[in-house]
C-alpha positions, 0 to 999 in steps of 0.5 A: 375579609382577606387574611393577607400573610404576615411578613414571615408568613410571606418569607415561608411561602416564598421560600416554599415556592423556590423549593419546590420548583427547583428541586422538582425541575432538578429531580425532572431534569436528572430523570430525563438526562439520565434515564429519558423518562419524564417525572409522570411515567417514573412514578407510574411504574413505581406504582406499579411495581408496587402493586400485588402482581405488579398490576392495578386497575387504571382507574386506581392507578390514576388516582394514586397519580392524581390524574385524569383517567384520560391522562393516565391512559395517555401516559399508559398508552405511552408507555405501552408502546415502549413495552413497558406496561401491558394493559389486560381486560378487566374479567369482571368488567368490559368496559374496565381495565388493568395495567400490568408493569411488563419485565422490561418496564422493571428493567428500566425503573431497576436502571433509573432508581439508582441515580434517581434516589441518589438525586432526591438524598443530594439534593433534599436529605443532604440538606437536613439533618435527622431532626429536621428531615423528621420535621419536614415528614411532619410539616408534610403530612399536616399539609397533606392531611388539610388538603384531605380535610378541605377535599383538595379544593386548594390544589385542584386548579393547579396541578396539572397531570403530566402524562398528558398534554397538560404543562406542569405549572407552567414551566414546562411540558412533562410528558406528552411529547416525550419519548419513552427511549430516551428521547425526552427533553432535558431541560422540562420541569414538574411537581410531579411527587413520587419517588423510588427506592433503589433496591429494584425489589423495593420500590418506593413513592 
């Protein structure tokens, strides 16, 4: 038997829905205006330069991204050409690799999470107060923590990786055709989570 939404239930949904797509399409938009980096390959180098020696197995780097491990080598293989990341042969395994954040990839994430934080408190924090921010990291991890429990069988059709060929919910690609110079489209739109701190020696998703 169905179990259809209430009406609140449906403004709640909605209103979940409007959200996400124009913050996300706003924090895409401001990423690749300023910075010429799509959502996906952002996310990347925080991840990495998160990591101990700024350096991750690809496969742990496409499961911190929800990827594909074909879509993150895509992404990988990208940004590889900019000079960014590096990718180094695993020692202990031949058919693994690592990825490795180079000095000009902290350079260029250093330069875009500046202006990419202050999008993200603009746009989300400054609409909250403290007790609702704090509610809303609540809200978040109840969600998140459901999604863990059904195995992500919710989302798993619909979110799409962006470092690949894959469209982004359907509004836009994010991250196949991009050039990682600059050369992005501005006007792409993505859920693609991830977010990093400004100090450039603290990076944060």
């Amino acid at each position: 038997m169905t179990r259809w939404l209430s009406e609140e239930e449906q403004r709640t949904w909605r209103a979940f829905l409007t959200v996400n797509r124009k913050l996300f399409g706003a924090l895409e938009r401001q990423l690749q205006v300023d910075s010429g980096l799509p959502h996906t390959y952002y996310e990347v180098l925080v991840s990495l330069s998160e990591a101990p020696g700024r350096t991750l197995r690809m496969s742990d780097l496409a499961d911190r991204s929800r990827s594909s491990r074909s879509r993150m080598s895509h992404a990988v293989a990208r940004l590889e050409e900019a000079g960014w990341v590096r990718r180094e042969t695993c020692p202990n395994d031949r058919r693994g690799s690592f990825a490795l954040l180079t000095d000009e990839g902290f350079e260029v994430l250093a330069r875009a999470a500046p202006g990419h934080v202050e999008a993200v408190r603009t746009l989300l924090f400054d609409a909250l107060g403290p007790a609702q921010a704090a509610q809303l990291g609540r809200i978040c991890e109840a969600v998140a923590a459901r999604l863990t429990e059904l195995g992500d069988h919710a989302d798993s059709g619909g979110e799409a990786d962006c470092g690949g060929e894959a469209d982004c919910g359907g509004e836009a690609d994010c991250g196949g055709e991009a050039d990682c110079g600059g050369e992005a489209d501005s006007g792409g739109e993505a859920d693609c989570g991830g977010e990093a701190d400004a100090d450039p020696g603290n990076h944060q998703t």
